[in-house]
N, C-alpha and C positions, 0 to 999 in steps of 0.2 A: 611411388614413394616421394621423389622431388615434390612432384604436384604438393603432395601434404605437407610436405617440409615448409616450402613457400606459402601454403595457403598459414600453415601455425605461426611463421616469420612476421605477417603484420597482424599488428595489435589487434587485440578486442574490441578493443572499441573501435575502430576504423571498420573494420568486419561485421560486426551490428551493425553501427551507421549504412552502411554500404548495400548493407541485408534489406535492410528498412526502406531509404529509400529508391532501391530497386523493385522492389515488394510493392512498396507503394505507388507506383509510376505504372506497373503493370497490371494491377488493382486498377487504377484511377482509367488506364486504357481500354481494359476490359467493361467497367460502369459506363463509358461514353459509346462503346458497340453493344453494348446490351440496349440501349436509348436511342438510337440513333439509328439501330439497321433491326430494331425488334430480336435480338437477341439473349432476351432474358434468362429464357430456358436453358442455352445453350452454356450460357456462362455459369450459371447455377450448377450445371452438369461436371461442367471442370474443375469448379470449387468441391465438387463432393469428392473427385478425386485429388485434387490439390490439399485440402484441408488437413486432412491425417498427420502430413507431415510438418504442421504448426501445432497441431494438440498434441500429438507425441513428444514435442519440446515443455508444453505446460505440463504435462504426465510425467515426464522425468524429474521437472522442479517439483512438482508435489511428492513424486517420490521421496526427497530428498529431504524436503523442508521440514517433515515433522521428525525424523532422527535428530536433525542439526537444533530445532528450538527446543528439544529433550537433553540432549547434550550437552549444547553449550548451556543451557542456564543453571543445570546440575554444578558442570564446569565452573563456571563463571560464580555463583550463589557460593559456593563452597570453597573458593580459591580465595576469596575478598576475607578480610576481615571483617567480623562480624557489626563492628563502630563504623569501618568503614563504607559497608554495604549499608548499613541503615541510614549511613549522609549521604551516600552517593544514589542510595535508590529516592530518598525523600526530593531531592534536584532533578532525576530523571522524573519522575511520574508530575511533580507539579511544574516542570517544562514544559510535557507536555498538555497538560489542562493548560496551562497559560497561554501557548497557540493557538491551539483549539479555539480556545475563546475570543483571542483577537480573530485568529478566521472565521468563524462565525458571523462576528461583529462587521468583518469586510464583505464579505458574502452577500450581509441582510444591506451594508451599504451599496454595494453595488447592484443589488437588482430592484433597488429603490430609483439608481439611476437608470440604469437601463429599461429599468419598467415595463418587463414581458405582456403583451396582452392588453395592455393598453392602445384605445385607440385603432386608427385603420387597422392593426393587424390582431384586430380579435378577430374574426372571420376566417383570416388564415389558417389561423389557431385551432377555431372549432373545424374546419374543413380536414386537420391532421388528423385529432382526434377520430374522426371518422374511420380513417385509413388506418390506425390502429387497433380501434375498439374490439377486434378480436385477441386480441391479445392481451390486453388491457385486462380482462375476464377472467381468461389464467391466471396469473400474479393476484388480482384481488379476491380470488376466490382462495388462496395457497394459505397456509397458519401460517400468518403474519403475526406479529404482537398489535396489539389496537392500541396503546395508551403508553404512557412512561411509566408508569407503574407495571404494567404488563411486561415492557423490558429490563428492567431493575430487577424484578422477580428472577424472570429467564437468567439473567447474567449471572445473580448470587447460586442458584442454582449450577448454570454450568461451571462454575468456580470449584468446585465440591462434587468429583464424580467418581466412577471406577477408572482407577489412571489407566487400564491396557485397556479399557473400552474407550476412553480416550485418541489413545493414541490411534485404536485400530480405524475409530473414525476423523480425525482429522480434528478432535477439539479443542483448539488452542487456548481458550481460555482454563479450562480442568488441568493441561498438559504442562502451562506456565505456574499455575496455583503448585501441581504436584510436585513440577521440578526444583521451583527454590524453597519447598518446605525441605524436601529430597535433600538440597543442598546444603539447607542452612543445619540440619539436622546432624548432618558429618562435619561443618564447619565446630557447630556446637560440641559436640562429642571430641572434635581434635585439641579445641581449646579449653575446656571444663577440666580433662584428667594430664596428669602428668605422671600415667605410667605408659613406658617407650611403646609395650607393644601394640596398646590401642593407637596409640599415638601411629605405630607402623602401618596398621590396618586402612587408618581413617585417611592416610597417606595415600596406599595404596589404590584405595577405590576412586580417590581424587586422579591421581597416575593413568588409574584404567579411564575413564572417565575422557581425557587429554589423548588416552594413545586412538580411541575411539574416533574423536576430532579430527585426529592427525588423520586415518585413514580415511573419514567423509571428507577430507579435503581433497583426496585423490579422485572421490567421484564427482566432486564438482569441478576439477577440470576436465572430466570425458564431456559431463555435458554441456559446460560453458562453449567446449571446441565446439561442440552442437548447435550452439546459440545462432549464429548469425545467418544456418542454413532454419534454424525455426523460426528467428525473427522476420526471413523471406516473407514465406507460405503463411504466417497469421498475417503480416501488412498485408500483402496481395489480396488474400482473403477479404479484412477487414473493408479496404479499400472498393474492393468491387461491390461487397455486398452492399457497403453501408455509403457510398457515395454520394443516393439523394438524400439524406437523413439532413443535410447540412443547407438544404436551398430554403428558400422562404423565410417565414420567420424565425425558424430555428437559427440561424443566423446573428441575430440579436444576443440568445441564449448562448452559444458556440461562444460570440466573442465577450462578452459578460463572464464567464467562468473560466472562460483561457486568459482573460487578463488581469482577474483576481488572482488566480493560481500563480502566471510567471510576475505580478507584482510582489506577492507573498515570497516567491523562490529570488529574484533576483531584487529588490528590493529592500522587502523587510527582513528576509534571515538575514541578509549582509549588514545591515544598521542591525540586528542584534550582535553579531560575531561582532563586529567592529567595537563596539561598545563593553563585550561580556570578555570576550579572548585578546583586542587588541592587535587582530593577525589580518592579512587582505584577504577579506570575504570570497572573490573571487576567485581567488588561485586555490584556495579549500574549493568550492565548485568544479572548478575543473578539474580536481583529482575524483571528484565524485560522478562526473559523467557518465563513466561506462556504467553504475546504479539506476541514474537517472533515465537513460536510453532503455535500460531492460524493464524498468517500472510501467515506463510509457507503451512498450510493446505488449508487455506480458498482463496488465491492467491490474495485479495482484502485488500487494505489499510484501503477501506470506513468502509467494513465490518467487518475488526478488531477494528473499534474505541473504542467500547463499552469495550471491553479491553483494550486497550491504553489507556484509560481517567480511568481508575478502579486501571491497577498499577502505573499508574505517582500520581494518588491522594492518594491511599490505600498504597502500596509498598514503595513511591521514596518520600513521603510526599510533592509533590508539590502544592502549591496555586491550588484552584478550579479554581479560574474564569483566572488563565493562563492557564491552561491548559485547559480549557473552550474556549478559544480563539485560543492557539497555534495546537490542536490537529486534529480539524474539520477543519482548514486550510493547516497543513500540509501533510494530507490525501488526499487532492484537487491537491495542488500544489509540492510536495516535493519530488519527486520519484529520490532519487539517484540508486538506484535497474537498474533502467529502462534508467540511463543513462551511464550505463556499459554495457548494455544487447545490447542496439541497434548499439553500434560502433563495434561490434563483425560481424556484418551483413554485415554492409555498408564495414567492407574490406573484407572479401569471398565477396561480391558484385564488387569488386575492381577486382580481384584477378583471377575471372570468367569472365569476360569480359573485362580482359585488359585495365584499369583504371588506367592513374598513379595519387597518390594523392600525392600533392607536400605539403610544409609546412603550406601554405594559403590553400588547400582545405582542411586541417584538424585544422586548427583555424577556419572555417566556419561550419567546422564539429562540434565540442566543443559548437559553439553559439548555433545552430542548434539543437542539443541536449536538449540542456539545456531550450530552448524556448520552443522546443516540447514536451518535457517530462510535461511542465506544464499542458499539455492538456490532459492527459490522463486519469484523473478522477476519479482515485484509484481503477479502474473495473476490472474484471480479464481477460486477454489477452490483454489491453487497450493498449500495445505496438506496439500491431501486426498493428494498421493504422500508426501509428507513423511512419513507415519503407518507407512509401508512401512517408511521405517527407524527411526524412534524403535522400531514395535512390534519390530524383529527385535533391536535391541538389547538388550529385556530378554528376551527370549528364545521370542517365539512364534512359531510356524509359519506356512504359510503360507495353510494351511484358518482358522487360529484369527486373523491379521491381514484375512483378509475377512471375518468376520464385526464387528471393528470395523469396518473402513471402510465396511460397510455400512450400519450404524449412524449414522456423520459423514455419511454423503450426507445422509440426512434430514434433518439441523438445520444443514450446511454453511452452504448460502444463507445463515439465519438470524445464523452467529457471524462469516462472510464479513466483517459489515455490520462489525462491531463492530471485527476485529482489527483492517481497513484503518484505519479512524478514526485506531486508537491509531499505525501504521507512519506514517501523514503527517501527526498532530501528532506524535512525536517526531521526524521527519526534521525538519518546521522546526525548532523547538525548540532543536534538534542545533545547525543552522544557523543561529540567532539566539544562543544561548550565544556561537559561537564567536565569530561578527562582533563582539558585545561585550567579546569579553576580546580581542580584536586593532585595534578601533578603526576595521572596519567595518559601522558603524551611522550612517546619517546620518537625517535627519529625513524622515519619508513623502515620497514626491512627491504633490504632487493628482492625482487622477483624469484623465485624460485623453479616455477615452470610458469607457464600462458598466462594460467589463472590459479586461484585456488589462495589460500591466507597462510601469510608466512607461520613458520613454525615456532618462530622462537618466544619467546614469552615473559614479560617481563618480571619481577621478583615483586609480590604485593604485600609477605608477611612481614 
């Protein structure tokens, strides 16, 4: 019992970190004896026992995450007033398209610089492919969407479904649509009548609603305590498996999309906070960390929420029911990560098969991005179909679109780490702008246990 006392006593974040890069040093030890003394098998063999105990951490966040973006957005949709909800959500959604879109925009700039595939190291390029091309087969063979029309359809579609078929399978887009119709529906009914006892009712379901939150906060500190022994065993994992993914020209790509991403995260969100809130960029960041670190590990936006809604409301003291609303949404739809990550592709797509992209096929690119990025539903690898339409849009086939994606497999994992980061620092971000230019921000609450989002709540009617 000491033991656990003291392991609870230092922070979370020190404990991820800690997790990670121990994880990953052990990782990195095991790839260099798999290469070095021909132990491939053998490490492979330990990771299948090792492994369990990293996806039993993502299994318990997925447990979790589709209660909490039902909940809270019920919660949140219903507790806002309704003028209110309609300015503060109109800010939220075209914040995040206006990201979106300068990432995109940085994206198609940088791997215009970097220029994958160009040059001595097309060769190299085609020689990956090779060492992929069975897998490449899978994924191009799977129902993909082929067009932007094909995904437009899909989205409008999953927008409008059976909501407990929804929930039962994990689909965030039906689950968001249903809960703040859900919400606004009781908001509407509490403000339309002004007799007491609907007024009591519509109280009450709001009440229930809240006491529900209050107890998913108590499961996500069992599993947060969980975190930094899952954050171990996925680095380790990750580390050992994917170790070569990173040598040759993959290198180029690696550092092209790791330095869009932390220009994006340390850069340009701080020259917008600076500019939109007036507040140091950075000291917002560092209350957002222990977010950042679990994104980077867990490679899922969905699955960091339970974090995201803990320090935007605990940390950054933001309004509940905005971030009850802005956070389960911008998980769904808001992947600036993923729209730096894919214009890296599409020109080594270019590049490899003798594509010229004039100024209009990369303003088509930018839309295209930014449309398709909405669909990828905060899952980890959720990039990798994406690539199906970016590539067909500038015009290649469907032999010549697997052999990129066969190419993204092997360094996926790797840039997984990075977009996620960048998709849930700018969902808070998004989320912290707003509450500041609407007046709600109130002052952190303290800690209450390890983890988990304070209780108290601020008064929105």
């Amino acid at each position: 019992m000491s033991l656990l006392r003291s392991y609870l006593r230092i922070s979370l974040v020190t404990r991820i970190a800690v997790g990670f890069l121990l994880g990953a040093a052990i990782g990195g030890i095991l790839w260099y004896a798999s290469v070095a003394f021909g132990a491939k098998e053998a490490v492979q063999q330990a990771m299948r026992y090792a492994s369990p105990f990293g996806t039993v951490f993502i299994g318990m966040l997925k447990m979790i995450v589709v209660p909490i973006v039902f909940l809270s957005l019920v919660g949140g949709a219903a507790s806002l007033p309704l003028q209110k909800l309609g300015k503060v959500g109109g800010k939220v959604i075209g914040w995040y398209f206006a990201t979106m879109a300068f990432a995109a925009v940085l994206g198609i700039a940088l791997a215009r610089w970097v220029n994958p595939g160009a040059g001595a190291s097309l060769e190299g390029w085609k020689e990956l492919a090779q060492q992929f091309g069975s897998q490449a087969q899978s994924v191009a063979t799977a129902a993909a969407p082929k067009s932007l029309v094909d995904i437009l359809e899909k989205l409008l579609l999953d927008f409008f479904q059976n909501p407990f078929n929804a929930l039962a399978n994990g689909n965030f887009l039906a689950i968001i649509a249903f809960a703040i119709l859900f919400g606004i529906s009781v908001r509407l009914v509490l403000e339309s009548t002004r007799d007491p006892a609907v007024q009591a009712k519509m109280t009450t379901v709001i009440d229930l609603f809240d006491a529900a939150m209050l107890a998913m906060n108590k499961i996500i500190d069992f599993v947060m305590n969980y975190s930094p022994i899952g954050v171990f065993f996925l680095s380790m994992v990750i580390f050992s498996v994917y170790g070569p993914a990173i040598i040759g020209p993959y290198v180029t790509v690696l550092f092209g999309v790791a330095a869009g991403i932390l220009f994006m995260i340390f850069v340009a969100y701080p020259i917008l906070i600076s500019l939109i809130v007036r507040k140091n960029p950075y000291r917002i960041l560092g209350k957002m960390r222990e977010a950042m670190i679990m994104a980077f590990v867990t490679r899922s936006s969905a699955a960091t929420l339970p974090v995201s809604m803990k320090v935007s409301e605990q940390n950054l003291g933001i309004n509940r029911e905005l971030a009850s609303f802005s956070l389960p949404l911008g998980a769904t739809i808001n992947m600036d990560g993923v729209c730096i990550h894919l214009p890296m592709f599409a020109i080594l797509a270019a590049n490899m098969f003798g594509i010229h992209l004039g100024f209009g096929d990369l303003a088509l690119m930018t839309v295209t991005t930014v449309l398709a990025a909405v669909g990828t539903g905060g899952v980890p690898g959720g990039s990798l179909m994406l690539l199906f339409i970016i590539l067909g849009a500038i015009g290649l086939d469907a032999s010549q679109i697997a052999v990129i994606v066969a190419l993204a497999i092997g360094i996926n994992p790797i840039l997984d780490m990075f977009e996620t980061m960048a998709n849930v620092t700018g969902d808070i971000l998004c989320t912290y702008s707003v509450a500041s230019l609407e007046g709600l921000v109130s002052e952190p609450q303290p800690e209450e246990s390890a983890v988990g989002p304070a209780v108290s709540r601020a008064t929105t009617a």
